[in-house]
VEXKOL-19425 format. One record per atom (N, C-alpha, C): x, y, z. Coordinates in steps of 0.001 Angstrom, whole numbers, padded with zeros to 6 digits, always signed. Example, Ala and Ser with C-alpha at 12.3 -4.5 7.8 and 13.67 -1.06 7.14 Angstrom:
BEGIN
+013190-005690+007800/+012300-004500+007800/+013200-003300+007800/+012850-002250+007080/+013670-001060+007140/+012900+000030+007870/
This chain:
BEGIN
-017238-064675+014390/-018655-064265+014321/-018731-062771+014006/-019480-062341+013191/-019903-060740+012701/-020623-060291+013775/-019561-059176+014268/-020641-058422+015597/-021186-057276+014716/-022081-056532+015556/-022857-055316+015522/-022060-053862+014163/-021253-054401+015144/-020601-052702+014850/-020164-053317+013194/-019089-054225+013417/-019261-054833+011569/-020157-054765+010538/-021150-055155+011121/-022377-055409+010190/-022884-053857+009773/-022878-053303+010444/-023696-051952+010752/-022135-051503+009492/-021384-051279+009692/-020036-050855+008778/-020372-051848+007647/-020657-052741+007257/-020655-052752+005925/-021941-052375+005174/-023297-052374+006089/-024404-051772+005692/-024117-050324+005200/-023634-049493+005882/-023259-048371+005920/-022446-048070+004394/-021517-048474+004870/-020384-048616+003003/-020841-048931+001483/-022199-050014+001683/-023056-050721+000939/-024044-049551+000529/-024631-049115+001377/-025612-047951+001054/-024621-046404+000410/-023998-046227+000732/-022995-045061+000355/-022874-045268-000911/-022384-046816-001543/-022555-047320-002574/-023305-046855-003911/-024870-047505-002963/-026224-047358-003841/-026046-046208-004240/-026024-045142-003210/-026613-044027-003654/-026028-043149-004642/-024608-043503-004261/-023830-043200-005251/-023718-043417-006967/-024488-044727-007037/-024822-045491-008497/-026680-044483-008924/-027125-044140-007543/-028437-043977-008647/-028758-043007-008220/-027361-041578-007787/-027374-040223-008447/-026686-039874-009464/-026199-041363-010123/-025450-041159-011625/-026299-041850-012761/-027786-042345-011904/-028336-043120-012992/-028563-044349-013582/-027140-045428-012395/-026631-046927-012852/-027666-047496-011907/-028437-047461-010724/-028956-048066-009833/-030145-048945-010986/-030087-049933-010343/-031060-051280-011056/-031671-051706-010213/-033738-051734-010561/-034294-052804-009038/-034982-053572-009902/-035635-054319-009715/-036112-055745-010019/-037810-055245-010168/-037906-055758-011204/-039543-055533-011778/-040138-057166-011976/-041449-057123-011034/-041485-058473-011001/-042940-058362-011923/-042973-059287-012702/-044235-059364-013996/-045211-060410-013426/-046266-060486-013597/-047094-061536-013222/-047756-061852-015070/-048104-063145-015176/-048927-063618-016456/-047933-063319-017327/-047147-063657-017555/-045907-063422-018549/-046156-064515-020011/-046648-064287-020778/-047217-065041-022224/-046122-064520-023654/-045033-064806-024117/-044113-064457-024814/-044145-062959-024775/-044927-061876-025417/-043809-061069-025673/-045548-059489-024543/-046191-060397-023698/-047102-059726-022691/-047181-060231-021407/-047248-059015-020429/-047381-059720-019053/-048375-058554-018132/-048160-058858-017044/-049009-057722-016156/-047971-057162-015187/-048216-055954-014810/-047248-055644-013898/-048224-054563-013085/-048166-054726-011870/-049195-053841-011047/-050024-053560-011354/-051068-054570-012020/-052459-054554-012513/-052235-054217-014049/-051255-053702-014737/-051263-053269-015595/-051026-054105-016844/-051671-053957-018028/-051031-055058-018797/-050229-054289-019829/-048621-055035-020118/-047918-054555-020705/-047612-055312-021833/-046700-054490-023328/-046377-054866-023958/-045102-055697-023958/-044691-056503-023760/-042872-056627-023654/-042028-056383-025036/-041163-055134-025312/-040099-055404-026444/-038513-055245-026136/-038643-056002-024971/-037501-056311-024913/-036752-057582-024569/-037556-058817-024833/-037162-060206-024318/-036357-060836-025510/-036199-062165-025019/-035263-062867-026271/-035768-063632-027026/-037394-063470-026522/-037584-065283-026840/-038434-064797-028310/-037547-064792-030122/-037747-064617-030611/-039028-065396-031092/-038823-066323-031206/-040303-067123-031884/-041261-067375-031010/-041488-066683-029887/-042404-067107-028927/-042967-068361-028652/-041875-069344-028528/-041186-070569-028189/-042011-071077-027127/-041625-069793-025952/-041766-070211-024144/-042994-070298-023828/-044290-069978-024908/-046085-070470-024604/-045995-071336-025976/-045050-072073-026411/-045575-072497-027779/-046103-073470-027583/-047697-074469-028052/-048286-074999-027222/-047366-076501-027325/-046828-076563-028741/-046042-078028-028627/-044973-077992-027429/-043902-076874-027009/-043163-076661-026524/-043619-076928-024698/-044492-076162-024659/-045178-076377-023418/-045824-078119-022734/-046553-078623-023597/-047011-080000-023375/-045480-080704-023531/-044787-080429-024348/-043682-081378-024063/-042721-081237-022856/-042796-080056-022118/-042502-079918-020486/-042998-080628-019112/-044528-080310-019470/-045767-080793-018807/-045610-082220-019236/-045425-082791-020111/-045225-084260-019999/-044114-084741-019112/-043249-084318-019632/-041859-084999-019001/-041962-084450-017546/-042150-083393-016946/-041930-083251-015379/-042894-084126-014849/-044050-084730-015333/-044519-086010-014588/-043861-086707-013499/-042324-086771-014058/-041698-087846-014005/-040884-087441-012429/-040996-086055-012323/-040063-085044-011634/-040027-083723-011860/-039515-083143-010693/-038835-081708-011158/-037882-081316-011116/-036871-082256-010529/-035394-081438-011145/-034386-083045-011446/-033301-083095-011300/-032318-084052-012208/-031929-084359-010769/-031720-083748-009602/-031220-084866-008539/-029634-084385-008265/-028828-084461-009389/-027528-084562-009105/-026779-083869-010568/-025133-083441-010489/-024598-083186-011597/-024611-084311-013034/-024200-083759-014020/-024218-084987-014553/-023045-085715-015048/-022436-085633-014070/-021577-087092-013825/-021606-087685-013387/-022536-087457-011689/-023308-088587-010781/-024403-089458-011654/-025518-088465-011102/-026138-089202-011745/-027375-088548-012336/-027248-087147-012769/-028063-086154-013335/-027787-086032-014583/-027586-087206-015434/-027459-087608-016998/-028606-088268-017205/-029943-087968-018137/-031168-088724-018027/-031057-088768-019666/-032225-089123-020233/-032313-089473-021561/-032392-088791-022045/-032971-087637-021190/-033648-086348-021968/-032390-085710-022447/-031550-085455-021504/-030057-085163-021730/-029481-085314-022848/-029007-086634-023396/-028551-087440-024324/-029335-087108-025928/-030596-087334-025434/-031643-086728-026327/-031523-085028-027181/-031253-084780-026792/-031122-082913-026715/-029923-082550-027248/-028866-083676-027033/-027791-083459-027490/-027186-084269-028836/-027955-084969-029022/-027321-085420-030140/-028854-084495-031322/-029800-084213-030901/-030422-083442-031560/-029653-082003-032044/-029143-081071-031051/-028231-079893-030994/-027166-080461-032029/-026258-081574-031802/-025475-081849-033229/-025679-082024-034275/-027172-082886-034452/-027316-082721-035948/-027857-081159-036190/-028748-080654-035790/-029054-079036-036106/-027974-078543-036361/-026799-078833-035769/-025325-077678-036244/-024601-078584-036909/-025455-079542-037067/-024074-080126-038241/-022622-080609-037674/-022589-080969-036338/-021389-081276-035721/-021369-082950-035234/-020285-083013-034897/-020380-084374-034920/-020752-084705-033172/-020805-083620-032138/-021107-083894-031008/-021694-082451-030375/-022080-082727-029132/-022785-081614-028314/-023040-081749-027286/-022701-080670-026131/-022937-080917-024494/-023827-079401-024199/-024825-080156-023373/-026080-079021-022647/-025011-078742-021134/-025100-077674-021310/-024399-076775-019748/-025819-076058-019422/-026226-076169-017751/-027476-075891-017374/-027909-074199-017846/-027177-073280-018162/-027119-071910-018423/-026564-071703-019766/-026668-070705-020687/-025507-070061-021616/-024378-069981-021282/-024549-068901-020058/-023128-068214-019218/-022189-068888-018734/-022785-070690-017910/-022080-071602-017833/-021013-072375-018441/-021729-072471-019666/-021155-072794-021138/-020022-071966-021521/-020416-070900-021749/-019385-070036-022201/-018517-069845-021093/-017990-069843-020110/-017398-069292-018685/-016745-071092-019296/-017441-072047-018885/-016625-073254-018835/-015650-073472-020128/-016089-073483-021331/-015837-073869-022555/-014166-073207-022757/-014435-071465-022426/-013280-071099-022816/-011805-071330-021587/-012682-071507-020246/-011469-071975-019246/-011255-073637-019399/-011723-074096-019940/-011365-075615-020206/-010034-075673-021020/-010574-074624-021903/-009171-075064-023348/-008287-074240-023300/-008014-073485-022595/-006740-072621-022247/-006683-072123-020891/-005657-071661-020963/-004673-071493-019587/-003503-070543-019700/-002558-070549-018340/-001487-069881-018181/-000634-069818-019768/-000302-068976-019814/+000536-069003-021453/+000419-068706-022946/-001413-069229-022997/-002264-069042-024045/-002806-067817-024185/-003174-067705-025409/-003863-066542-025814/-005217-065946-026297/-006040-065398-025189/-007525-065472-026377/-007810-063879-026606/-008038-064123-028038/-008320-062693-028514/-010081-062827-028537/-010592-061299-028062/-012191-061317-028247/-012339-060078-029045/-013288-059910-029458/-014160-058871-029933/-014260-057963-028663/-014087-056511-028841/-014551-055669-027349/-015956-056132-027296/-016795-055973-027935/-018375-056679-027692/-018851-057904-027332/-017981-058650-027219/-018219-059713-026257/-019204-060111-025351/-019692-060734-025172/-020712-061015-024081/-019831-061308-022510/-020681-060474-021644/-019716-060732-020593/-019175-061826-020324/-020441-063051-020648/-019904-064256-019987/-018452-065278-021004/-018239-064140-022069/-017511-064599-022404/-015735-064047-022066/-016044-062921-021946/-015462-061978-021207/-014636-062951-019411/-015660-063109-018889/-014946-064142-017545/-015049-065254-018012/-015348-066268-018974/-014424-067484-018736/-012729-067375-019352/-012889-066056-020385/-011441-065902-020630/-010665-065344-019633/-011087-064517-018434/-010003-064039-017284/-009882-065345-016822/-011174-066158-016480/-010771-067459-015580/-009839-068110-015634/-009578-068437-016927/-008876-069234-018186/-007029-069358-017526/-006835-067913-016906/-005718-067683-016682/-004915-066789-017900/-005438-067260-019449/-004566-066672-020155/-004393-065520-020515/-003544-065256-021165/-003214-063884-021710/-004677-062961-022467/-004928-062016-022120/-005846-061536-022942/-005714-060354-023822/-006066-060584-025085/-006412-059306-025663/-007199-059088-026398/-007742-057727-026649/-009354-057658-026970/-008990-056502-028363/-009637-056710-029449/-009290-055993-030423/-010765-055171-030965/-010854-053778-031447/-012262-053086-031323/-012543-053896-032072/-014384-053488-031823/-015418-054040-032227/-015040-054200-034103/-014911-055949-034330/-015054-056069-035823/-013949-055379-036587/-012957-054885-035942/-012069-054177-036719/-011243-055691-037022/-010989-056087-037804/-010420-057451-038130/-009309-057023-038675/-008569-056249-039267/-007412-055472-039433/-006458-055625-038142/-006950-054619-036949/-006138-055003-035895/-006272-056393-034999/-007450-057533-035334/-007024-059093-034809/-006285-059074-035542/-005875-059055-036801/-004825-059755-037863/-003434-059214-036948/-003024-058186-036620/-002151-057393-035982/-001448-057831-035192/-002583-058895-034155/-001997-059411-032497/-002034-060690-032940/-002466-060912-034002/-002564-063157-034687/-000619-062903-034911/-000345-062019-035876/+001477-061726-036280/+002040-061909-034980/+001469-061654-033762/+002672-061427-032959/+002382-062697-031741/+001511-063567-031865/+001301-064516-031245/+002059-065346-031368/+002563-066325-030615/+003269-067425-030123/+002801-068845-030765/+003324-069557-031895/+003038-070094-032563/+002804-071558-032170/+003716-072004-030967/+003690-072320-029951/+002808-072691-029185/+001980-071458-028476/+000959-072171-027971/-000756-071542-028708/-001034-072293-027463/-002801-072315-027800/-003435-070840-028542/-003804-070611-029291/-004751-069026-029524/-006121-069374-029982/-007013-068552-028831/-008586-068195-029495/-008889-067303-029587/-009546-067367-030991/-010271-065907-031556/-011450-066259-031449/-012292-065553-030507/-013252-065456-029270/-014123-064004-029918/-015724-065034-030683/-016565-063610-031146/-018314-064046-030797/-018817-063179-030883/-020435-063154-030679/-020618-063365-031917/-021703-064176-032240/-022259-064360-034164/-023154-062756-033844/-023954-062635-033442/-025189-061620-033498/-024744-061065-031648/-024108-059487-031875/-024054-059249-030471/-025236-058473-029563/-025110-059054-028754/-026494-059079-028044/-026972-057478-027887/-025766-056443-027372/-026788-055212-027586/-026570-054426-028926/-026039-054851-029948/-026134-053843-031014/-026837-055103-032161/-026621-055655-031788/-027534-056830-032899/-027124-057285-034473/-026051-056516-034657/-025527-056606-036077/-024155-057772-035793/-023467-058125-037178/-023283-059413-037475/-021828-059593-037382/-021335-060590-037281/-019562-060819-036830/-019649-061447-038499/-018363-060813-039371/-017962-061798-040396/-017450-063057-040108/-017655-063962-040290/-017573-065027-040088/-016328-065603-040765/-016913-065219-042382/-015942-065973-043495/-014473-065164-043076/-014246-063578-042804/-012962-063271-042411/-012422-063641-041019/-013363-064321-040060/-012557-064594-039100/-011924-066107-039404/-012705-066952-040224/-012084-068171-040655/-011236-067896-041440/-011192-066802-042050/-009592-067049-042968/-008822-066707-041933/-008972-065937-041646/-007904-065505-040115/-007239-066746-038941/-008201-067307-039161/-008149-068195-037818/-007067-069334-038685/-007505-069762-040170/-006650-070815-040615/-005229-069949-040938/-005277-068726-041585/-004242-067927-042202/-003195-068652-040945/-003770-068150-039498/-002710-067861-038148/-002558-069250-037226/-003301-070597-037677/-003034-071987-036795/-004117-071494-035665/-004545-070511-035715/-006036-070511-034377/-007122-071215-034139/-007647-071286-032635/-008903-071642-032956/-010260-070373-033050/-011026-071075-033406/-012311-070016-033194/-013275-070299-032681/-013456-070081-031721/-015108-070054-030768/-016176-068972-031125/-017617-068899-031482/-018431-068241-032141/-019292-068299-030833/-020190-067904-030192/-021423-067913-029685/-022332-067373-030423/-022969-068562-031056/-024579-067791-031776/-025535-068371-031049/-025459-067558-029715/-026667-067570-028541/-027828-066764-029898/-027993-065680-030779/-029069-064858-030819/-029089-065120-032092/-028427-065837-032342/-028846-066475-034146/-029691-068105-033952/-029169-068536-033558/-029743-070076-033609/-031281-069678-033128/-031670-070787-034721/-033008-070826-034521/-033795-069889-035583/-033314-068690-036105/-033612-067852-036390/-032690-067152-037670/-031643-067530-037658/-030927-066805-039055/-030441-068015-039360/-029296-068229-040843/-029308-068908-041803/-030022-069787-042235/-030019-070932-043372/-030995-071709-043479/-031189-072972-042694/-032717-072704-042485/-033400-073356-041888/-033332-073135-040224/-033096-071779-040209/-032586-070915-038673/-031502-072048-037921/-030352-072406-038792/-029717-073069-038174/-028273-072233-037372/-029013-071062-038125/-027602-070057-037155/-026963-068968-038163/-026419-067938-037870/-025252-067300-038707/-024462-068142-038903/-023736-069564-038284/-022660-070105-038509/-023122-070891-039872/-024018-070848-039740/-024460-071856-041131/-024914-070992-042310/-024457-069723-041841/-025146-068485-042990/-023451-068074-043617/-022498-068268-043047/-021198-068058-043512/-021192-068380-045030/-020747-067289-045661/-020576-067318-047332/-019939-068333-047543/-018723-068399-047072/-017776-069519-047737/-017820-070859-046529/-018571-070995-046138/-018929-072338-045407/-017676-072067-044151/-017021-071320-043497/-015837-071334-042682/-016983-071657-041281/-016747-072543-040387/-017549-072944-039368/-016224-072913-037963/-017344-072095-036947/-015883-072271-035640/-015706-073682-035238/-014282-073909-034634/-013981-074798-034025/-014705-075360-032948/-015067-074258-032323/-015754-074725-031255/-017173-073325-031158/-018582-074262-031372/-019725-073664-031773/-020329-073313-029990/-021058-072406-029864/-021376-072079-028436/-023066-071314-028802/-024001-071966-027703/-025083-071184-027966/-026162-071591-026710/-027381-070953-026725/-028342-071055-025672/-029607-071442-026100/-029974-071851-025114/-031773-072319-025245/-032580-071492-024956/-032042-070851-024131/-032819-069520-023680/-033238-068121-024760/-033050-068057-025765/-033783-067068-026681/-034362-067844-027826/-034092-068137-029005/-035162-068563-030064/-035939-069499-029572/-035503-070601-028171/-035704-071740-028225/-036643-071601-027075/-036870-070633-026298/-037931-070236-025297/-037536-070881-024124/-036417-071862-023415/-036403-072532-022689/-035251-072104-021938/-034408-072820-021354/-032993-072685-020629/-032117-073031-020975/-030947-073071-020364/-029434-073694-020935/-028689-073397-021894/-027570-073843-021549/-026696-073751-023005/-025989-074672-023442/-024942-074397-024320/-024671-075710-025070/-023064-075448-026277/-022407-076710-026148/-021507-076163-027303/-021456-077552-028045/-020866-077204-028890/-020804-078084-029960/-019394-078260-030915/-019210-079116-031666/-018127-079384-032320/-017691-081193-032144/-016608-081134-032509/-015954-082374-032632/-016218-083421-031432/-015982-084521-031363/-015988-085708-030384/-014927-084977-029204/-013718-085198-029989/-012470-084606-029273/-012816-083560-028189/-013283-082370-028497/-013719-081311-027851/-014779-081648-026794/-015879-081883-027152/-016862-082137-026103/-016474-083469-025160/-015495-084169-025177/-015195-085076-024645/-013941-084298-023225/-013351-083491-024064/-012064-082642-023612/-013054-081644-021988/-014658-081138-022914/-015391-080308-021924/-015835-081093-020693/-016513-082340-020831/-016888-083426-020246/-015825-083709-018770/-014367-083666-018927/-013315-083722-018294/-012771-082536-017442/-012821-081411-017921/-012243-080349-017490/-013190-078764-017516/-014397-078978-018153/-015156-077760-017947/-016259-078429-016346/-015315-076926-015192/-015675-076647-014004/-017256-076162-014161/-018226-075436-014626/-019271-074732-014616/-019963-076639-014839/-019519-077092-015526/-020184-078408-016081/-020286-079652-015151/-018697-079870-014834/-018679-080993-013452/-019693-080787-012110/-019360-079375-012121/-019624-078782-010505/-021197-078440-010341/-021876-078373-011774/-023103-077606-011430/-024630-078724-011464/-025262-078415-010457/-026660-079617-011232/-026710-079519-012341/-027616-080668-013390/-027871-080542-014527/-029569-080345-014732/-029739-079812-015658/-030987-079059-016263/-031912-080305-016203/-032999-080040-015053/-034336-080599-015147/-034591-081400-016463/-034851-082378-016543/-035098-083871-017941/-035980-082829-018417/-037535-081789-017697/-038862-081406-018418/-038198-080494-019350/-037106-079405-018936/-036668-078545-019230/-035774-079112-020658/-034997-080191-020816/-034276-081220-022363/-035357-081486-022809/-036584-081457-022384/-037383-082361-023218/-037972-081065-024215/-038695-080141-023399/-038829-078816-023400/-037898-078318-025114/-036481-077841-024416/-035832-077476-025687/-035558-078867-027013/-035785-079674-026663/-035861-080673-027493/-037196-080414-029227/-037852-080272-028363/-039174-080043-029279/-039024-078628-030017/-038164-077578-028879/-037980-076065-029948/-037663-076597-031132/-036581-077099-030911/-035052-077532-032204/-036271-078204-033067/-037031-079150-032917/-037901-079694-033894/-038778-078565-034256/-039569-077314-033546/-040412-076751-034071/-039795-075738-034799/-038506-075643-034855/-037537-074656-035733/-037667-075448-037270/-037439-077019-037223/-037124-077796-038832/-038813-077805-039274/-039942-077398-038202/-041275-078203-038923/-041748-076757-039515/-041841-075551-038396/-042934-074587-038660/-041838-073101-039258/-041454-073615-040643/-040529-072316-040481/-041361-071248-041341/-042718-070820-041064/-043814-069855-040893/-043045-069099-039976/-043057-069089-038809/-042665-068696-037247/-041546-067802-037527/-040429-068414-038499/-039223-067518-039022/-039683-066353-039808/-040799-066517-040952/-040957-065531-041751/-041723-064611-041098/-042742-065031-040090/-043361-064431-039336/-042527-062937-038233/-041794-063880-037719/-040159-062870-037244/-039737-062009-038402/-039573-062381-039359/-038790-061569-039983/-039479-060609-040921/-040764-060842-041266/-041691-059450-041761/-041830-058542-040227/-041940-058714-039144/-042293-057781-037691/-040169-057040-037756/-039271-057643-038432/-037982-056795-038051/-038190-055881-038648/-038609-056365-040534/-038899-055175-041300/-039743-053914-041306/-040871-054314-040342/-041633-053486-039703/-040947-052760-039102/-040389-052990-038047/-039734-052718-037143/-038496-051112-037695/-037617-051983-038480/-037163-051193-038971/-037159-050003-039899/-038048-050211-040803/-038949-049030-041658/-039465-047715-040081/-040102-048659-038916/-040563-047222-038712/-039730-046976-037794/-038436-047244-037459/-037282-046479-036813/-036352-045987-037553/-036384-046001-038724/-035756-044912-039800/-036588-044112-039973/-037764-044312-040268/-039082-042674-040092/-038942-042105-039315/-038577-042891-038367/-039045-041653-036932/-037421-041046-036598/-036451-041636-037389/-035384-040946-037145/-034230-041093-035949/-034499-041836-035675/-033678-042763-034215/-032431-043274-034708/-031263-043041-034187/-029638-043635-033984/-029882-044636-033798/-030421-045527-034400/-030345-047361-033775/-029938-047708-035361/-029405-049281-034653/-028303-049734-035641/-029366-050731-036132/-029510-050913-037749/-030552-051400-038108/-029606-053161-038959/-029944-054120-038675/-028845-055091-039042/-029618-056518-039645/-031291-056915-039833/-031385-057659-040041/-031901-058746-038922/-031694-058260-037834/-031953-059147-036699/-033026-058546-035867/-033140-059383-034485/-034607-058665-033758/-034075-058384-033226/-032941-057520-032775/-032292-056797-031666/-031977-054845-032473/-032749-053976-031793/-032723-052645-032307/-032349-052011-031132/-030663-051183-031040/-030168-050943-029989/-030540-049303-030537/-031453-048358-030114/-031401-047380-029939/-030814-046123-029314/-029521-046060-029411/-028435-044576-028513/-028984-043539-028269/-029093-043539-026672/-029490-042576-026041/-028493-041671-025804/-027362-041975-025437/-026485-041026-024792/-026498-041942-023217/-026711-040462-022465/-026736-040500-021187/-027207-041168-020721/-026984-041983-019014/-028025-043126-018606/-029384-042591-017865/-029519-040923-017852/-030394-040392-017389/-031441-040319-018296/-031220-040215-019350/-031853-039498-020716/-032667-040845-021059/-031774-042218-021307/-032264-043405-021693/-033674-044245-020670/-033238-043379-019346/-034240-043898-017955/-035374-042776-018205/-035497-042025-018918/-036587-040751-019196/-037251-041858-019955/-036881-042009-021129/-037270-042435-022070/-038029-043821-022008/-037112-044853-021215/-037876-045789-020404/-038707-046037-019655/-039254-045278-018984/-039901-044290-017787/-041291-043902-018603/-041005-043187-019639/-042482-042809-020473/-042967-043826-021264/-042202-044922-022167/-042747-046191-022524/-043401-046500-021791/-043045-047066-020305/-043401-047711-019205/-044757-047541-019074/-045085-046114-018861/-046806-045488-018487/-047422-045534-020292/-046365-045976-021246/-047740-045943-022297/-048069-047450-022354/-047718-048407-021211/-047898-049989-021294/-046667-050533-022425/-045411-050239-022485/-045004-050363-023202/-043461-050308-022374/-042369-052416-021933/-041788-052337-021523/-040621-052465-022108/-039185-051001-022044/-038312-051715-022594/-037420-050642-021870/-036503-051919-020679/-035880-051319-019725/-034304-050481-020321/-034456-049189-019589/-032910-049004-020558/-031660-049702-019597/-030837-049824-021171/-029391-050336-020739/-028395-049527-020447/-027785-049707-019573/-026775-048562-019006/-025300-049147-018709/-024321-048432-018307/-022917-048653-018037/-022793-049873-017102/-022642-050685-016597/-021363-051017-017471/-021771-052391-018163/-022944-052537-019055/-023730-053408-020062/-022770-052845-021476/-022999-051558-021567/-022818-051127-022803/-021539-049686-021922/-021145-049171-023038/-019996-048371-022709/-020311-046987-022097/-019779-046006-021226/-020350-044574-020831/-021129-044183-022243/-021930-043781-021795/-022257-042530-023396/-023051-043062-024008/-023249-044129-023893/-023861-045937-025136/-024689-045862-024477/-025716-045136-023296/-027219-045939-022979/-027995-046011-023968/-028948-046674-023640/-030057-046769-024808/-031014-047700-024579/-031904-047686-025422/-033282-048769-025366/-032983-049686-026395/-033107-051206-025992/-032516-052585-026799/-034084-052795-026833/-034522-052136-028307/-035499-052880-028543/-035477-054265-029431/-036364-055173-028668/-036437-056293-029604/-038279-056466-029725/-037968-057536-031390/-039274-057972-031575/-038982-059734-031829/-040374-059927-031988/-041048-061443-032161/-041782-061536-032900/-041857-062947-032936/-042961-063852-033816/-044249-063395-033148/-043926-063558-031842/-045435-063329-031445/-046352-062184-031345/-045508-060892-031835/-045811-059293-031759/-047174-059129-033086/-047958-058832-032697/-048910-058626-034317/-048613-057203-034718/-048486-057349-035976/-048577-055976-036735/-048704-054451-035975/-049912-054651-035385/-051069-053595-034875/-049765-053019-033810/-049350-054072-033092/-048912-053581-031602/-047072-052891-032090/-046729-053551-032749/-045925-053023-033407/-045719-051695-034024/-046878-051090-034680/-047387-049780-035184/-047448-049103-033890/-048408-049337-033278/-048607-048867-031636/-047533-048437-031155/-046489-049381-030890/-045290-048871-029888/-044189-047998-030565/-044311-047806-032076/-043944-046708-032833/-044571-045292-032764/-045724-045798-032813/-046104-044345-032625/-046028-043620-031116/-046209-044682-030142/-045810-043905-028733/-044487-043614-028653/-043413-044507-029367/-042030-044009-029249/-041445-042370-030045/-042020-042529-030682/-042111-040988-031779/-042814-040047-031065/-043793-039936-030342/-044655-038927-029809/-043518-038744-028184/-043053-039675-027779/-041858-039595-026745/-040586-038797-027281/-040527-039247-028405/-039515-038367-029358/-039378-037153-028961/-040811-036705-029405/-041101-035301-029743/-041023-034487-028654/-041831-035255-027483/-041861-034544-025796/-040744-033866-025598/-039572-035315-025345/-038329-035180-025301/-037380-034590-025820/-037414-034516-027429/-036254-033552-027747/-037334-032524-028768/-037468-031381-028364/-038629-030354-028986/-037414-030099-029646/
């Protein structure tokens, strides 16, 4: 039993902690939004802009998207059990053979999260001995299912595909290797070659795992992904992505061969072990994936607000990496400088929390602005011009 004096000692150690993180700037608290409508909400009476969410096509109020939730939870509100008991419903089944034809694969499994997915997917298929190479930009959660994994790791800089080629020569031919990349990485927003990691991957007997969590839906044709935007058609072995950004909803999901998703079914832990995603919630992303093939307005709509977007963050002169996508990672520097800057958005109704260590690297804070379908013109102009007049405050 935890006596007094314990408790009081780890409170103590815990707070020493905090304070320590947010007289350097890293401390994080929780901003709770009320009326949250894709890319607006309220926050202490206040009504704000949001540019920093995922949900590119403003999916998560889309009214088809919504009634097809509200229908199906009729039925219920959550699945009951994993789904190997007995938290496999139609909706399930449904969602997934939809997700395969959208990627063009011959199969597909919903994991209740992204992070799940990715954490399970890559500790399923390797182990003690094996090898997975990542991109340093990685998404964390891809990041721990490869420690989980057991195997060997090594991480080669961002996109330098020169030095993967380097550690593919000296790999073990022997066993297992994955070359482990983000399609669109989540804080700089620009693009993984695709076609050179597939020559790579066949050049060396590898596999390749892609997560296009921030493409699907939204880039190549018919927003079926960067993987489907690849010049020379090279597609990963094993496809990885979420419901949770273009698609406005939850979960995640991978895709590929029978073999594979049959292999995940068996041995991905995040998958056996975890409930499965509410039927309202499959039914929910079910209808995105259809309102991606019916209304692709919604895409062009997105993609005149990037160009916006981007025209007036080259005017105004901002270090952000400009790539084609709705993700605009603006470099602040310091995590003090980036919380200034966040801090004065904030009071012009205008939310976009900065990112700090250890998201992005020392030195790398910054504001991850993103836009949407659902942003109009006007508000777009708006949060340019308050960001430029912040400019100016800030660096005279």
């Amino acid at each position: 039993m935890e006596t007094g004096a314990s408790r009081n000692s780890l409170d103590l150690r815990l707070s020493e902690d905090l304070e320590r993180l947010e007289k350097s700037g890293l401390y994080r608290r929780l901003r709770s939004l009320e009326q949250v409508s894709g890319c607006r909400a309220v926050w202490e009476g206040r009504e704000l802009l949001l540019f920093c969410g995922n949900d590119y096509l403003g999916l998560s109020s889309h009214p088809r998207v919504v009634r097809a939730f509200q229908e199906a939870a009729r039925e219920g509100a959550g699945s009951g059990a994993a789904r190997l008991i007995s938290g496999t419903s139609s909706s399930h089944t449904r969602l997934e053979e939809k997700i395969a034809q959208f990627k063009g694969c011959e199969s597909a499994l919903v994991f209740s999260t992204g992070y799940q997915a990715n954490v399970g997917v890559l500790s399923a298929l390797a182990g003690p001995g094996d090898l997975i190479i990542l991109d340093k930009l990685c998404h964390a959660s891809l990041i721990d299912g490869a420690r989980l994994s057991g195997a060997k790791i090594r991480v080669f800089p961002h996109k330098n595909y020169g030095r993967l080629e380097e550690i593919l020569k000296q790999a073990d031919p022997a066993k297992r290797t994955l070359i482990v990349t983000d399609t669109v990485f989540s804080m700089d927003g620009d693009l993984a070659d695709l076609d050179e990691l597939g020559r790579l991957r066949d050049c060396y007997g590898a596999w390749l795992a892609a997560d296009d969590a921030h493409g699907t839906g939204i880039l190549g044709p018919g927003g079926k992904g960067h993987c489907r935007g690849a010049l020379t058609g090279a597609r990963p072995d094993i496809l990885l992505g979420t419901l949770s950004k273009a698609a406005g909803c939850l979960g995640g999901f991978a895709a590929g061969s029978r073999a594979l998703i049959e292999t995940l079914i068996n041995r991905a832990r995040s998958f056996i072990f975890a409930t499965s995603l509410p039927p309202a919630v499959c039914a929910a992303a079910h209808e995105a994936f259809l309102v991606f093939e019916e209304e692709p307005a919604l895409r062009d709509k997105l993609h005149s607000r990037i160009r916006l977007m981007e025209a007036g963050l080259r005017k105004a002169g901002f270090e952000a990496v400009l790539s084609g996508t709705p993700i605009f990672p603006v470099i602040l520097g310091e995590e003090k400088r980036a919380l200034e800057f966040s801090s004065r958005l904030l009071e012009a109704g205008c939310l976009v929390p900065a990112i700090r260590y250890p998201t992005v690297s020392r030195g790398k804070a910054r504001l991850r602005i993103t836009v949407s379908a659902a942003h109009e013109e006007n508000e777009i102009e708006k949060f340019l011009e308050k960001l430029q007049f912040i400019k100016r405050r800030l660096d005279p």
